[in-house]
C-alpha positions as CSV (number, residue, x, y, z in Angstrom):
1,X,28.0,-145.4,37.6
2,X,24.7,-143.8,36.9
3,X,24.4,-139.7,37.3
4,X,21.4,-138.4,35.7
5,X,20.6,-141.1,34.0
6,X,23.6,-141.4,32.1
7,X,26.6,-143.9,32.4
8,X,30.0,-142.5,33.2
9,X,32.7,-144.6,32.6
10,X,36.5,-144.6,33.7
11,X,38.6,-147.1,31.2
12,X,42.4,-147.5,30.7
13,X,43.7,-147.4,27.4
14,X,46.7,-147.2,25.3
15,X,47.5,-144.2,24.4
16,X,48.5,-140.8,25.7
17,X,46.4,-138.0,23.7
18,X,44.3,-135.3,25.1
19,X,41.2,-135.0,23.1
20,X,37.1,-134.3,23.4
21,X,35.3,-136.6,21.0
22,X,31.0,-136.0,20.9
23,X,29.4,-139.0,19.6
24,X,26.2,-139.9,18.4
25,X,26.1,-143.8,17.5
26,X,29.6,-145.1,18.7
27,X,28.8,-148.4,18.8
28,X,30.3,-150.2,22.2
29,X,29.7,-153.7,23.8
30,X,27.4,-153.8,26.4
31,X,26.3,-157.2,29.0
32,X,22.6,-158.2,29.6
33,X,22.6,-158.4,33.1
34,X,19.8,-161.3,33.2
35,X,21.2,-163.5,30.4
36,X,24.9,-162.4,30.6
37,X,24.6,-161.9,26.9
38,X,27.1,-160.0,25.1
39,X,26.5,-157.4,22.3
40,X,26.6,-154.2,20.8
41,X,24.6,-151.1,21.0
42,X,24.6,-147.3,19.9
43,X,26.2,-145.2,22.4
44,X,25.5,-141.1,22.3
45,X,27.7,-139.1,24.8
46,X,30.5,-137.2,25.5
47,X,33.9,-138.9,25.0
48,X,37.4,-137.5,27.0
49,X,40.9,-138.7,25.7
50,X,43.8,-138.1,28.7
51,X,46.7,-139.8,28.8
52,X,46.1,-143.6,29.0
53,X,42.4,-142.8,30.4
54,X,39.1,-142.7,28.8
55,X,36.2,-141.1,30.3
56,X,32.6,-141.4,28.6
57,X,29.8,-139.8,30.0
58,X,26.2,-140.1,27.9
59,X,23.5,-143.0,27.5
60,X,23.4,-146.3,25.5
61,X,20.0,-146.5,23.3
62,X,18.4,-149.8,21.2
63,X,19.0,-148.6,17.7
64,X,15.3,-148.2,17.0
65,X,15.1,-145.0,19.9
C-alpha cells in the first residue's frame, strides 16, 4: 500500500518483541513488476516490532539516490 508516497507494509514474523527501529539502508528484496525479477535494494523508513508483526512504513531508493 502506497500513502504519501511511501510503502507501508504489514508482515508476520517470528518473534514477539516490541521495538521502533529507524533505518536508513536496510537492504530488503523487492520484485520488478515488468520482468518479475528479484533483487535487493536500500530501504529508508520507519520500522515497528509487535509481537509476531512487522510494520515498515518509508520508501525504497536505487542506491545511487
Amino acid at each position: 500500500m502506497i500513502i504519501f508516497g511511501r510503502h507501508l507494509t504489514i508482515e508476520p514474523i517470528n518473534g514477539c518483541g516490541v521495538f521502533l527501529e529507524l533505518s536508513t539502508s536496510r537492504p530488503v528484496w523487492v520484485v520488478d513488476i515488468n520482468t518479475e525479477e528479484m533483487f535487493s535494494m536500500p530501504f529508508k523508513g520507519t520500522m515497528l516490532y509487535l509481537p509476531f508483526l512487522l510494520i515498515t512504513y518509508g520508501r525504497v531508493y536505487d542506491g545511487e539516490d
